[in-house]
mmCIF file of the N, C-alpha and C atoms, coordinates in Angstrom:
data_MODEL
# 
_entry.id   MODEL 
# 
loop_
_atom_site.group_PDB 
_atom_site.id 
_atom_site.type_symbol 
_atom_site.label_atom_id 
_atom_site.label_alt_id 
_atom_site.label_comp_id 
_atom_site.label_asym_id 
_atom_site.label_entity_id 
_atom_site.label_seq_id 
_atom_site.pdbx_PDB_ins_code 
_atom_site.Cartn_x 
_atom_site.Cartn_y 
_atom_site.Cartn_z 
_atom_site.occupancy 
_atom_site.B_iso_or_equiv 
_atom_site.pdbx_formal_charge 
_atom_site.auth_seq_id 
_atom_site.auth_comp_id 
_atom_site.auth_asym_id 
_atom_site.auth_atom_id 
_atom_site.pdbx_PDB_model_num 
ATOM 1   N N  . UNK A 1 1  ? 20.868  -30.261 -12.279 1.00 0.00 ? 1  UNK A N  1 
ATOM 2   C CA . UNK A 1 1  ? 20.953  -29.046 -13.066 1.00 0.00 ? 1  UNK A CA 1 
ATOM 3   C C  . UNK A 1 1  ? 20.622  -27.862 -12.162 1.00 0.00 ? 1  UNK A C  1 
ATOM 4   N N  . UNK A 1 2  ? 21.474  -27.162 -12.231 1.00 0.00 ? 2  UNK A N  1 
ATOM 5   C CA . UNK A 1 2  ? 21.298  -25.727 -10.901 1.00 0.00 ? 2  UNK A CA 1 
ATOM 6   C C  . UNK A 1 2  ? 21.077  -24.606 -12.053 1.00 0.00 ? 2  UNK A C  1 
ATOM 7   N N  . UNK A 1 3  ? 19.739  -23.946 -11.506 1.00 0.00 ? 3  UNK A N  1 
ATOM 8   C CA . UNK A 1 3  ? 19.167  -23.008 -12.276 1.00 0.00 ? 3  UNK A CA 1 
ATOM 9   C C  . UNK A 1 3  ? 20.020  -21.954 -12.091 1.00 0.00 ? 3  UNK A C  1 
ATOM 10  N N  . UNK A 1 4  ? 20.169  -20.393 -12.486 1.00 0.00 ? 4  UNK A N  1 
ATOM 11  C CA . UNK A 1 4  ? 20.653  -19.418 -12.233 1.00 0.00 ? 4  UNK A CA 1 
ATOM 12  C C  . UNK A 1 4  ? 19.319  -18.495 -11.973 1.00 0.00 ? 4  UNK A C  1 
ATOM 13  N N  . UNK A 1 5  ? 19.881  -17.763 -11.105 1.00 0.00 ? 5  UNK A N  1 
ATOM 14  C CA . UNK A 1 5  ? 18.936  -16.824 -9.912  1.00 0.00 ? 5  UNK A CA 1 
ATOM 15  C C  . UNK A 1 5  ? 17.410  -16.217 -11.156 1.00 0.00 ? 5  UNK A C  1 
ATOM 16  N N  . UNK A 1 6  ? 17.745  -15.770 -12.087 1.00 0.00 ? 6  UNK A N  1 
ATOM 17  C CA . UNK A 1 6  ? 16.908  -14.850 -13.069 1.00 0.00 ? 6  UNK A CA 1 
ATOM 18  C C  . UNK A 1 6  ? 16.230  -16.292 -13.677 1.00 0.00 ? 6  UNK A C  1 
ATOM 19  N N  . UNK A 1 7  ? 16.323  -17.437 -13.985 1.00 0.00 ? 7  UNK A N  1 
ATOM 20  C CA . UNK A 1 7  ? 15.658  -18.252 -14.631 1.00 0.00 ? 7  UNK A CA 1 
ATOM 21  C C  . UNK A 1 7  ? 14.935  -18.797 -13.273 1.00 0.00 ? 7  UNK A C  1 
ATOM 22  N N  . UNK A 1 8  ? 15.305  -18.895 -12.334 1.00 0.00 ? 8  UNK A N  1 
ATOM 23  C CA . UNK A 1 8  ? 14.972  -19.226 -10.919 1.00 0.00 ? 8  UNK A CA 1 
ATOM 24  C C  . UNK A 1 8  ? 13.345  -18.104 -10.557 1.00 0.00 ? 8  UNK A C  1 
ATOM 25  N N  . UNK A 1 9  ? 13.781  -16.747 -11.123 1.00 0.00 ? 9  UNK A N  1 
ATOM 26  C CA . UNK A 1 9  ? 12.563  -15.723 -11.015 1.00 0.00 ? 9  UNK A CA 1 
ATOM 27  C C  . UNK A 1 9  ? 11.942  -15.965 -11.914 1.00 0.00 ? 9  UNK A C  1 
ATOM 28  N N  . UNK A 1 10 ? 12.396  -16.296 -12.925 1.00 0.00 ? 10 UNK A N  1 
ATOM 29  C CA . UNK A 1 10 ? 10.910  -16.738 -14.204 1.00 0.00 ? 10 UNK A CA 1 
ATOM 30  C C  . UNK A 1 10 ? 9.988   -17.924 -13.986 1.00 0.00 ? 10 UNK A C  1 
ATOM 31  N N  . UNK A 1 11 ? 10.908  -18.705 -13.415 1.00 0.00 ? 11 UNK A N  1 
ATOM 32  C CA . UNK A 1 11 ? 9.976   -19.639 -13.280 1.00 0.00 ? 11 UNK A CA 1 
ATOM 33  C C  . UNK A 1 11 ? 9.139   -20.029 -12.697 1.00 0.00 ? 11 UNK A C  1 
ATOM 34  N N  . UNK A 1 12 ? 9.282   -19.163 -11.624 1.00 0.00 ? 12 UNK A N  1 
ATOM 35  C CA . UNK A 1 12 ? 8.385   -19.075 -10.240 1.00 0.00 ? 12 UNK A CA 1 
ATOM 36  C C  . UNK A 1 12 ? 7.459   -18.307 -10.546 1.00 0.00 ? 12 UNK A C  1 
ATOM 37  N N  . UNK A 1 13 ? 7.457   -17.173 -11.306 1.00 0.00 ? 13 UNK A N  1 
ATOM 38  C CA . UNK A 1 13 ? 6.852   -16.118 -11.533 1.00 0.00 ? 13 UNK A CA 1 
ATOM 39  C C  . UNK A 1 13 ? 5.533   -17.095 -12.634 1.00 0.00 ? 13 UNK A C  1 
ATOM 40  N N  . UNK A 1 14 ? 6.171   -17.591 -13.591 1.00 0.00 ? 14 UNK A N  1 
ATOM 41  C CA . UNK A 1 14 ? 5.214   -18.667 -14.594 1.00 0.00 ? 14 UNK A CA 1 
ATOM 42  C C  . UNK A 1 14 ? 4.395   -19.804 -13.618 1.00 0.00 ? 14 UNK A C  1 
ATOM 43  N N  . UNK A 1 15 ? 5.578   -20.269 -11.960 1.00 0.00 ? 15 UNK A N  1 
ATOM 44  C CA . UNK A 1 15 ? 4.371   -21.201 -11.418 1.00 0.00 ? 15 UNK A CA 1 
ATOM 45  C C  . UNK A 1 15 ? 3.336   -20.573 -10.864 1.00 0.00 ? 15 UNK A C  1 
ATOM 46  N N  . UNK A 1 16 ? 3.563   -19.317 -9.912  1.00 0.00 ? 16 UNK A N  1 
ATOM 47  C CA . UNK A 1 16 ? 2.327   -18.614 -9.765  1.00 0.00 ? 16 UNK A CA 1 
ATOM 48  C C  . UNK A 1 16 ? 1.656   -17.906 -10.666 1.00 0.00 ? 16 UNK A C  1 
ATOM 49  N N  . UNK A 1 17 ? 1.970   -17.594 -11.184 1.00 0.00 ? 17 UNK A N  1 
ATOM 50  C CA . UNK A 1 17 ? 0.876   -17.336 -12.098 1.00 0.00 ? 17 UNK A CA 1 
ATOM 51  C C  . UNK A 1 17 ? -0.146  -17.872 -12.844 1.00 0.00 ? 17 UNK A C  1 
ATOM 52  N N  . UNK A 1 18 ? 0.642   -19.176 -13.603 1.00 0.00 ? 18 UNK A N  1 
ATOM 53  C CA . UNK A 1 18 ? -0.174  -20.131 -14.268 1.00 0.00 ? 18 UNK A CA 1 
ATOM 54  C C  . UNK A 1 18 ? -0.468  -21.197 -13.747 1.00 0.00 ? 18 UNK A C  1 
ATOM 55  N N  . UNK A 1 19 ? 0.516   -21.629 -12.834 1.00 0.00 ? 19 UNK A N  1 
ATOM 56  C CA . UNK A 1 19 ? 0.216   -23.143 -12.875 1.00 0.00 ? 19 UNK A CA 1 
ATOM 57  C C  . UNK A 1 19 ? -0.568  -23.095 -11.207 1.00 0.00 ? 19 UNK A C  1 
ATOM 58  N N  . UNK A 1 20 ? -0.380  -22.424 -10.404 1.00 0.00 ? 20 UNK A N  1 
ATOM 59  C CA . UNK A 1 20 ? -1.409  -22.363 -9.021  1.00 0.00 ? 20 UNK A CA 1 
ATOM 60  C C  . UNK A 1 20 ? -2.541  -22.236 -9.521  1.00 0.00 ? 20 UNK A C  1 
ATOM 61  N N  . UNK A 1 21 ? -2.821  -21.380 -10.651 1.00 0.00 ? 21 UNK A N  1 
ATOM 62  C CA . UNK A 1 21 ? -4.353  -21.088 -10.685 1.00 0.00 ? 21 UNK A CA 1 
ATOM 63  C C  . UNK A 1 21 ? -5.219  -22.628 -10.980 1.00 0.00 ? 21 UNK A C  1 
ATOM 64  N N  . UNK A 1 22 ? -4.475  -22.866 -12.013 1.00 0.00 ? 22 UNK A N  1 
ATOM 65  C CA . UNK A 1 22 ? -4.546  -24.310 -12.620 1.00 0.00 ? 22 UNK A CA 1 
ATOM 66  C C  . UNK A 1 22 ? -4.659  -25.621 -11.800 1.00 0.00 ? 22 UNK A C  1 
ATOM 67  N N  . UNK A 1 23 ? -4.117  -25.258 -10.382 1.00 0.00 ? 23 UNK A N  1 
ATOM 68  C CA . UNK A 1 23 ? -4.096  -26.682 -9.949  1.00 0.00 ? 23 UNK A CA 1 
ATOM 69  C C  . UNK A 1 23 ? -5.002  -26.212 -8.673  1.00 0.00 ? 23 UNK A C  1 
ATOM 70  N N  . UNK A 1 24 ? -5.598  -24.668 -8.618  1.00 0.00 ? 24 UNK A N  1 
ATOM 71  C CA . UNK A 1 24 ? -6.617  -24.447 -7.886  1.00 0.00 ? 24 UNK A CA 1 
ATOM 72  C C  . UNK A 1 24 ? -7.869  -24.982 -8.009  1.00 0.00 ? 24 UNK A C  1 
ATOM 73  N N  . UNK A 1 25 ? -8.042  -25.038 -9.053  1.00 0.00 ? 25 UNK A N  1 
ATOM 74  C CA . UNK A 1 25 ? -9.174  -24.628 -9.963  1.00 0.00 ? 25 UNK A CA 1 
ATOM 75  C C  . UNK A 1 25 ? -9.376  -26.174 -10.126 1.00 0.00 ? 25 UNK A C  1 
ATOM 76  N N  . UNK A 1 26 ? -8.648  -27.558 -10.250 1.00 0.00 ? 26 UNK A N  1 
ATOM 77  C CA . UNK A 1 26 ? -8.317  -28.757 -10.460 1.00 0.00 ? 26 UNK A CA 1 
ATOM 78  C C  . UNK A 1 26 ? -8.627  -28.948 -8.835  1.00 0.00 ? 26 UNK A C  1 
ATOM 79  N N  . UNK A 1 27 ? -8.322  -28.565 -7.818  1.00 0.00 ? 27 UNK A N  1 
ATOM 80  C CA . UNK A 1 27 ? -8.370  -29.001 -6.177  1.00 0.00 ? 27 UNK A CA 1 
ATOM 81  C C  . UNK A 1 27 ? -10.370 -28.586 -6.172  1.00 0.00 ? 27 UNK A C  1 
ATOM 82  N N  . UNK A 1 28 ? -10.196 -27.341 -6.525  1.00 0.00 ? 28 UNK A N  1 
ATOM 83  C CA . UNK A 1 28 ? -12.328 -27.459 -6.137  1.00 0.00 ? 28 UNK A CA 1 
ATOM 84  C C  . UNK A 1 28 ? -12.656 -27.996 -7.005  1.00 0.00 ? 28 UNK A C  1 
ATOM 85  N N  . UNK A 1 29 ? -12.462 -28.453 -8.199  1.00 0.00 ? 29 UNK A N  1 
ATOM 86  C CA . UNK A 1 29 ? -13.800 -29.013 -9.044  1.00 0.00 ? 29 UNK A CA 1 
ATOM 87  C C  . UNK A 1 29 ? -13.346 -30.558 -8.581  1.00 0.00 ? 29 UNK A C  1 
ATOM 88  N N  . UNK A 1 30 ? -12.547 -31.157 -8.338  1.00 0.00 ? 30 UNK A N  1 
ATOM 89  C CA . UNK A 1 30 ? -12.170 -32.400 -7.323  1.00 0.00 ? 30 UNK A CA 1 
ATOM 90  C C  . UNK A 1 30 ? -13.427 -32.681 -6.432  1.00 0.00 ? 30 UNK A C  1 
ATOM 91  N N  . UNK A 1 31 ? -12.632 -31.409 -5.411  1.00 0.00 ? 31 UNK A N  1 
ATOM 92  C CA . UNK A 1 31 ? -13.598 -31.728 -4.408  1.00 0.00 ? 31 UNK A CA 1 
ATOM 93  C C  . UNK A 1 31 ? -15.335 -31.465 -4.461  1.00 0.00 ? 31 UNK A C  1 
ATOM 94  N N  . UNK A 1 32 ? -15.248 -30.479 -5.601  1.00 0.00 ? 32 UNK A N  1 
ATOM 95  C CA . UNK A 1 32 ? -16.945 -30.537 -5.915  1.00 0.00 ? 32 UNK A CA 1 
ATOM 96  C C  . UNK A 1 32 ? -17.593 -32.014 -6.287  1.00 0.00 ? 32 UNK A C  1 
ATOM 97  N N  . UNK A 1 33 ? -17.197 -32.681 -6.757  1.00 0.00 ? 33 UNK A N  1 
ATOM 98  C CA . UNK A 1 33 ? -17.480 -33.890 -7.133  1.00 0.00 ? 33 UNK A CA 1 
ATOM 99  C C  . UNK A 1 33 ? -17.839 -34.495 -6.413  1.00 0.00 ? 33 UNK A C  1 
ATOM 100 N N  . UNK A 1 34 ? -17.675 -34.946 -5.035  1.00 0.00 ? 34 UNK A N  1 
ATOM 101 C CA . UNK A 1 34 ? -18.409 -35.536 -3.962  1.00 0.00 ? 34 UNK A CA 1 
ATOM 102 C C  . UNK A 1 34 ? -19.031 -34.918 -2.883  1.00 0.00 ? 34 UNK A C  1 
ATOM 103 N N  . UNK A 1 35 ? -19.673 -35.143 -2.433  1.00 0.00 ? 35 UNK A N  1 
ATOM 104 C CA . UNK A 1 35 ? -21.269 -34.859 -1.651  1.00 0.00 ? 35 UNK A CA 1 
ATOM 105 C C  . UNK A 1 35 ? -20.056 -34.046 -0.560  1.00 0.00 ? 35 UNK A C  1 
ATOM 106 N N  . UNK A 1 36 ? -20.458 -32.912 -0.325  1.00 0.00 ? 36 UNK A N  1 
ATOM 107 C CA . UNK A 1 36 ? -20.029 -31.714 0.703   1.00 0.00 ? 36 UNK A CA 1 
ATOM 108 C C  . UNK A 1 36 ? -19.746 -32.747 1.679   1.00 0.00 ? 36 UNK A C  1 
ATOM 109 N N  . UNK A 1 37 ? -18.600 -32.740 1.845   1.00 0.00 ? 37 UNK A N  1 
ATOM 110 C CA . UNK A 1 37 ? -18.475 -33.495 3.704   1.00 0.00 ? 37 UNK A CA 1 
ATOM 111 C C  . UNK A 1 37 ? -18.724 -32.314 4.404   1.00 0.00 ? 37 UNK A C  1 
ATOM 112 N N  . UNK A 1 38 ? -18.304 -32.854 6.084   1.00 0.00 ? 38 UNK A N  1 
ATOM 113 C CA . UNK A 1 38 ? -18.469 -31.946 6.803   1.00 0.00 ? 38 UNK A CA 1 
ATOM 114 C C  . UNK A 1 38 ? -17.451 -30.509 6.483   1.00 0.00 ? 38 UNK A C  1 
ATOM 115 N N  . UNK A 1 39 ? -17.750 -29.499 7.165   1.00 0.00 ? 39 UNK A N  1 
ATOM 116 C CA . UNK A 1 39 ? -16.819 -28.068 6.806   1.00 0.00 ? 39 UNK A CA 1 
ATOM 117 C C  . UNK A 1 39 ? -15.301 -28.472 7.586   1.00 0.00 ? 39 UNK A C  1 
ATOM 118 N N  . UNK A 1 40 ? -15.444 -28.896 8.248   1.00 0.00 ? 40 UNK A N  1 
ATOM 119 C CA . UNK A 1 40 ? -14.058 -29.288 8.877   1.00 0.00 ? 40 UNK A CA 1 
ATOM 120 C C  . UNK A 1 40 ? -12.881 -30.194 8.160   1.00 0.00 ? 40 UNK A C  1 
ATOM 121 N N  . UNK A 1 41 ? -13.507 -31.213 7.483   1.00 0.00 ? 41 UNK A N  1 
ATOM 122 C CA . UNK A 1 41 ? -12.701 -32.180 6.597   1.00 0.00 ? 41 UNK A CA 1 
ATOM 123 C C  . UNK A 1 41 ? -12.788 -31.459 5.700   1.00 0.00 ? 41 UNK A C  1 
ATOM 124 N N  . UNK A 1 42 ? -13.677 -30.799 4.827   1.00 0.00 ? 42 UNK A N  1 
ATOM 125 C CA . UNK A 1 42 ? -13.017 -29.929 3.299   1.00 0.00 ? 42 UNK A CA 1 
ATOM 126 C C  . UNK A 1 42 ? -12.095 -29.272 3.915   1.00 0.00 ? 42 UNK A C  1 
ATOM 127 N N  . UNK A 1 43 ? -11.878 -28.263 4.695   1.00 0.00 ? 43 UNK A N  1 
ATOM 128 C CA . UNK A 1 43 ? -11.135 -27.363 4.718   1.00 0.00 ? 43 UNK A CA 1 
ATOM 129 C C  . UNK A 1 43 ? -9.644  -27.730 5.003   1.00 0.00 ? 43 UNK A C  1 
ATOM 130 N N  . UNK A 1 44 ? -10.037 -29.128 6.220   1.00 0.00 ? 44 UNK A N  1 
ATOM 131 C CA . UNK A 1 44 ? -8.301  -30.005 5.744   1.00 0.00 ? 44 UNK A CA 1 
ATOM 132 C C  . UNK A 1 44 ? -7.914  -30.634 4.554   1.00 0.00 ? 44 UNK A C  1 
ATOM 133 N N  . UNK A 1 45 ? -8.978  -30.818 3.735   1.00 0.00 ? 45 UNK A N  1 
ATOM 134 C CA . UNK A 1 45 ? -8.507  -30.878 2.232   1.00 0.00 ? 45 UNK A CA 1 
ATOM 135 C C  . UNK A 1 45 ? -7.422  -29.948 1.631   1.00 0.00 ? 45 UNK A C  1 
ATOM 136 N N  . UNK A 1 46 ? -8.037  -28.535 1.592   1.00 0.00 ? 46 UNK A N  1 
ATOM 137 C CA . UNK A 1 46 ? -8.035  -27.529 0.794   1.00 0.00 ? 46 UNK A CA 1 
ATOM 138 C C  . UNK A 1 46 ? -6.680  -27.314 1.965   1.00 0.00 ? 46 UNK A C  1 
ATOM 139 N N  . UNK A 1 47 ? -6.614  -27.474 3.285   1.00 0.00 ? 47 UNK A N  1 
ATOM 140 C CA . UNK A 1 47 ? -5.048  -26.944 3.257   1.00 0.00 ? 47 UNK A CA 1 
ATOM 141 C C  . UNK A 1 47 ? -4.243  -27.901 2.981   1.00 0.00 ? 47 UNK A C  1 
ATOM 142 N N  . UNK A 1 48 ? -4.359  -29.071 3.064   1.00 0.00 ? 48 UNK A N  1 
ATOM 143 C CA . UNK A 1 48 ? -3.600  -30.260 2.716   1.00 0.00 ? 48 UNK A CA 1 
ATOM 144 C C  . UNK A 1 48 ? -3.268  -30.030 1.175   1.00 0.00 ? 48 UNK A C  1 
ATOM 145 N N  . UNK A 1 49 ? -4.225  -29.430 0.180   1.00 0.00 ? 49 UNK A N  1 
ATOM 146 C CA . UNK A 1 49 ? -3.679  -29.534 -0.855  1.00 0.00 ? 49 UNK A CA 1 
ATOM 147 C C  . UNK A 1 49 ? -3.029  -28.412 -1.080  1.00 0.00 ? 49 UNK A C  1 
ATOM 148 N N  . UNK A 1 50 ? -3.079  -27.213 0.064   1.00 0.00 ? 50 UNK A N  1 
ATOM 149 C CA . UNK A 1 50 ? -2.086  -26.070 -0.097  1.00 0.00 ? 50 UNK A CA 1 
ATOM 150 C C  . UNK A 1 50 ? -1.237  -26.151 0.367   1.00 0.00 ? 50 UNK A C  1 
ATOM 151 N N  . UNK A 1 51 ? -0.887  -26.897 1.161   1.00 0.00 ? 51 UNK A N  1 
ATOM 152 C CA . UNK A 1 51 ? 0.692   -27.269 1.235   1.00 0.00 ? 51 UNK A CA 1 
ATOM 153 C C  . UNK A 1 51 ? 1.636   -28.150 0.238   1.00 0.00 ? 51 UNK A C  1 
ATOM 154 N N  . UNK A 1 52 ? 0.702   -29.376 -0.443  1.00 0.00 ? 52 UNK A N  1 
ATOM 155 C CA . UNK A 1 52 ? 1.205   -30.294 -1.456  1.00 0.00 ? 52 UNK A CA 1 
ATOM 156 C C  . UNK A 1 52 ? 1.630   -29.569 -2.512  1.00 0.00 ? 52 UNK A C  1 
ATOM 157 N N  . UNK A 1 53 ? 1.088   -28.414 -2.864  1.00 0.00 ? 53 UNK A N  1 
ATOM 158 C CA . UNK A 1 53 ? 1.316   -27.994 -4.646  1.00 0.00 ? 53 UNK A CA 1 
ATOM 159 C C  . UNK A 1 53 ? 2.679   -27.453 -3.956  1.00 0.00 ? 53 UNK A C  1 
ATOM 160 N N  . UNK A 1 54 ? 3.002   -26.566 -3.386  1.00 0.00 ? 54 UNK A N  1 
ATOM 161 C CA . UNK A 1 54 ? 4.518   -26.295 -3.272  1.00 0.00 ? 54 UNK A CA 1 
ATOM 162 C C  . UNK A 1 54 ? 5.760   -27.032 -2.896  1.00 0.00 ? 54 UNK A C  1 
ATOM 163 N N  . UNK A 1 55 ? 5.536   -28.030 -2.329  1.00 0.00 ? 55 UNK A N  1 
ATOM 164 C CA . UNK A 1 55 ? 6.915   -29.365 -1.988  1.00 0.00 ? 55 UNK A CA 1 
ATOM 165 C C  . UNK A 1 55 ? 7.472   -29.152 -3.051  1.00 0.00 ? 55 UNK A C  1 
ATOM 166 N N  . UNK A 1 56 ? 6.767   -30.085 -4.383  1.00 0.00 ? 56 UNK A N  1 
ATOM 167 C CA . UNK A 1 56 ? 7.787   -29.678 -5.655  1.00 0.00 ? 56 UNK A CA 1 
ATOM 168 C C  . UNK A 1 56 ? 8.642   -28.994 -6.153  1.00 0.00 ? 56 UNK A C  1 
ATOM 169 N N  . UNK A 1 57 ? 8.194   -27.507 -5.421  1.00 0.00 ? 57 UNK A N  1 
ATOM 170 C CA . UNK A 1 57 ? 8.783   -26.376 -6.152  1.00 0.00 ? 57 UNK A CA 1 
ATOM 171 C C  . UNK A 1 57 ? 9.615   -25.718 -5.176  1.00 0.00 ? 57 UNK A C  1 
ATOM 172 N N  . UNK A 1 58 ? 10.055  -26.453 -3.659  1.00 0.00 ? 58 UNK A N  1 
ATOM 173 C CA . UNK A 1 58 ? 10.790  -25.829 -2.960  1.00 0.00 ? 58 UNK A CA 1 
ATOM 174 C C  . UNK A 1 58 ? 11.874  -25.192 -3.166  1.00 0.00 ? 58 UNK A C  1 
ATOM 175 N N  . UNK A 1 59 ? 12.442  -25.931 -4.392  1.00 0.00 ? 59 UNK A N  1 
ATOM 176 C CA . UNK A 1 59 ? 13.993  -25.507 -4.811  1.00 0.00 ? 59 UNK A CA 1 
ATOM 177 C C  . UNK A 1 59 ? 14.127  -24.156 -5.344  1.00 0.00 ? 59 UNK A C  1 
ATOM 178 N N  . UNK A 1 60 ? 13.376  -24.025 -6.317  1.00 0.00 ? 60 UNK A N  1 
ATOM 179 C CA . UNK A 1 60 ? 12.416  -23.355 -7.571  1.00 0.00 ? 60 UNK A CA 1 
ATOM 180 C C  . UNK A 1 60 ? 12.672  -21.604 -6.629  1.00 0.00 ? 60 UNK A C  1 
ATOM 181 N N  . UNK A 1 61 ? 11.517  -21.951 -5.384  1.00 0.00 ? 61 UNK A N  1 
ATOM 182 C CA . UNK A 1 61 ? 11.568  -20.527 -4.631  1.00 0.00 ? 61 UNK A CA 1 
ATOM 183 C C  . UNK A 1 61 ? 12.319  -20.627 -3.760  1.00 0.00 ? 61 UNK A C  1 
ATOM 184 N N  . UNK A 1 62 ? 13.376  -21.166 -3.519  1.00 0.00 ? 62 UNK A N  1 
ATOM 185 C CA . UNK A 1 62 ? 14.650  -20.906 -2.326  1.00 0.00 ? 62 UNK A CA 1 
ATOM 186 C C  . UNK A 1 62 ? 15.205  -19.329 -2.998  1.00 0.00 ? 62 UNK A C  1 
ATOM 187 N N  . UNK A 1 63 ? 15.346  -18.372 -2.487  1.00 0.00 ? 63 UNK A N  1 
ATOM 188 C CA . UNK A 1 63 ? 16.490  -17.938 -2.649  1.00 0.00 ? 63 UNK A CA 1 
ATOM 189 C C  . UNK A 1 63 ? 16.011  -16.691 -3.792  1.00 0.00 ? 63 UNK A C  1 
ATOM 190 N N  . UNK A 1 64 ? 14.411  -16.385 -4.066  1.00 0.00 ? 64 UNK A N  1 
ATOM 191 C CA . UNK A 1 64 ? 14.001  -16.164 -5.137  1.00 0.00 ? 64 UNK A CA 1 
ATOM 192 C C  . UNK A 1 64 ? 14.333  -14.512 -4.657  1.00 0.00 ? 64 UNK A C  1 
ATOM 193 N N  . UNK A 1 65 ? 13.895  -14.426 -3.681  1.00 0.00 ? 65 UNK A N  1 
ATOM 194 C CA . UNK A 1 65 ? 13.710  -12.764 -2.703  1.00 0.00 ? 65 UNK A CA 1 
ATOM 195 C C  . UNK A 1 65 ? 15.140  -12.199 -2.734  1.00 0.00 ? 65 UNK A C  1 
ATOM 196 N N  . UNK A 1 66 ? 16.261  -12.984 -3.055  1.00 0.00 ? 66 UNK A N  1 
ATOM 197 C CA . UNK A 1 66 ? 17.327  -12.501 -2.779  1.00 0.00 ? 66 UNK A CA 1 
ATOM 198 C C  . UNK A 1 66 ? 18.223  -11.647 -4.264  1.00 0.00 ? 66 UNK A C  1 
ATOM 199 N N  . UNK A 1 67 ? 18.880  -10.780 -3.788  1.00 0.00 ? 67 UNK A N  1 
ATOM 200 C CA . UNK A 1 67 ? 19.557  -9.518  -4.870  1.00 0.00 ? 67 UNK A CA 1 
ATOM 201 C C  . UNK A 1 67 ? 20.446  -10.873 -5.630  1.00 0.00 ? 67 UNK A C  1 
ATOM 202 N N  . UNK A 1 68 ? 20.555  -10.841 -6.940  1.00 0.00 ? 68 UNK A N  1 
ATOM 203 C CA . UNK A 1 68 ? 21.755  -10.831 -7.658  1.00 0.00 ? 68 UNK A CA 1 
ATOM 204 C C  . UNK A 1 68 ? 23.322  -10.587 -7.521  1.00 0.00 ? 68 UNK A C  1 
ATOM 205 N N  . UNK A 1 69 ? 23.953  -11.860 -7.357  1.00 0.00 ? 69 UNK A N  1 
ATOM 206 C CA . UNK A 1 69 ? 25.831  -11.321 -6.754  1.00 0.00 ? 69 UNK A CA 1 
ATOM 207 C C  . UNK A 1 69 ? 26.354  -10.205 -8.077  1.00 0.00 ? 69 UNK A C  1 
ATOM 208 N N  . UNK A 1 70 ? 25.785  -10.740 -9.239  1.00 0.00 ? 70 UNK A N  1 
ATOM 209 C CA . UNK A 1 70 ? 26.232  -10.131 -10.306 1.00 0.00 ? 70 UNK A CA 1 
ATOM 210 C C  . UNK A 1 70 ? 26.262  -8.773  -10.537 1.00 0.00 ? 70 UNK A C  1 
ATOM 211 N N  . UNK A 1 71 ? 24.583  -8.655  -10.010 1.00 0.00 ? 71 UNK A N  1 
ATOM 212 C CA . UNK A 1 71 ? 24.300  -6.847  -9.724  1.00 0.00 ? 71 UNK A CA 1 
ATOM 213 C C  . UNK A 1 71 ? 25.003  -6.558  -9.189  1.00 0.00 ? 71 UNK A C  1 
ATOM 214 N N  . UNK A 1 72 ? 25.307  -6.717  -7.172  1.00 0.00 ? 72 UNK A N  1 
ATOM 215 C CA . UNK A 1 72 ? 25.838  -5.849  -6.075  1.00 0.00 ? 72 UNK A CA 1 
ATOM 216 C C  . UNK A 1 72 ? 26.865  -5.916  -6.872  1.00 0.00 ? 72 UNK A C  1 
ATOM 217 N N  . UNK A 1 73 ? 27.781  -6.523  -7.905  1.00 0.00 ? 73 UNK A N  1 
ATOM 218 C CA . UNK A 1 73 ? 29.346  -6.379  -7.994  1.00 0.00 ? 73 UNK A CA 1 
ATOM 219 C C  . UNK A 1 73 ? 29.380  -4.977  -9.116  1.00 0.00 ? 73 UNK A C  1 
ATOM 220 N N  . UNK A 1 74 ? 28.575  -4.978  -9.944  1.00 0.00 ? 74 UNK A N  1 
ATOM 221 C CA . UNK A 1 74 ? 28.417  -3.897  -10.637 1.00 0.00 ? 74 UNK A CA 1 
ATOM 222 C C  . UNK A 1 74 ? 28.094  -2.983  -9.932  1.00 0.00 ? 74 UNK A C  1 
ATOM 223 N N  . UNK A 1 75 ? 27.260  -3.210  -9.179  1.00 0.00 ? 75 UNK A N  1 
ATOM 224 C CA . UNK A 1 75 ? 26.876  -1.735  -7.785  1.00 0.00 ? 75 UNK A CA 1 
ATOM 225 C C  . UNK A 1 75 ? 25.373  -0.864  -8.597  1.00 0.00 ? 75 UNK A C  1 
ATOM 226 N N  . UNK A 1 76 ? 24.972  -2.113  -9.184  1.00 0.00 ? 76 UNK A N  1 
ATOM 227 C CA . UNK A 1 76 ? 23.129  -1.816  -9.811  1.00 0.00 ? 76 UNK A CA 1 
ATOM 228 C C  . UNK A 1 76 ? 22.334  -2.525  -8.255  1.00 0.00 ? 76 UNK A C  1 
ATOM 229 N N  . UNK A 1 77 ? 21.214  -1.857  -8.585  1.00 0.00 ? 77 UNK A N  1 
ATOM 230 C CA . UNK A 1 77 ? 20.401  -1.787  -7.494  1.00 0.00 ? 77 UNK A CA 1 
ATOM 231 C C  . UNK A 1 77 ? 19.234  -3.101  -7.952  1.00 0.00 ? 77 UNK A C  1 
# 
């Protein structure tokens, strides 16, 4: 199923907004749960899990930054 560009911006717009905070907030109270490792291994946690939450959604933000064909043909900005 191939999204169209404007449902493509909503939805991205709904994953950052809602659902990063959500799976932020789910990554520290995780890792609060066990005894502080060293600062070096949390912090490869915390980027390891900042790279994981977006794989999913690669498709999602391909292409999100880019103008509308529909607009330029109308000649809206």
């Amino acid at each position: 199923m191939k999204l169209s560009l404007r449902s493509r911006k909503v939805f991205a717009l709904l994953i950052l907004c809602v659902a990063l905070p959500v799976y932020i907030f789910v990554a520290v109270t995780i890792v609060g749960l066990f005894e502080r490792p060293h600062m070096l291994v949390e912090f490869g946690i915390y980027a390891l899990a900042g790279i994981l939450w977006a794989l999913p959604f690669k498709s999602v933000f391909l292409g999100v930054g880019a103008k509308d064909a529909h607009q330029n043909a109308k000649g809206q900005d």
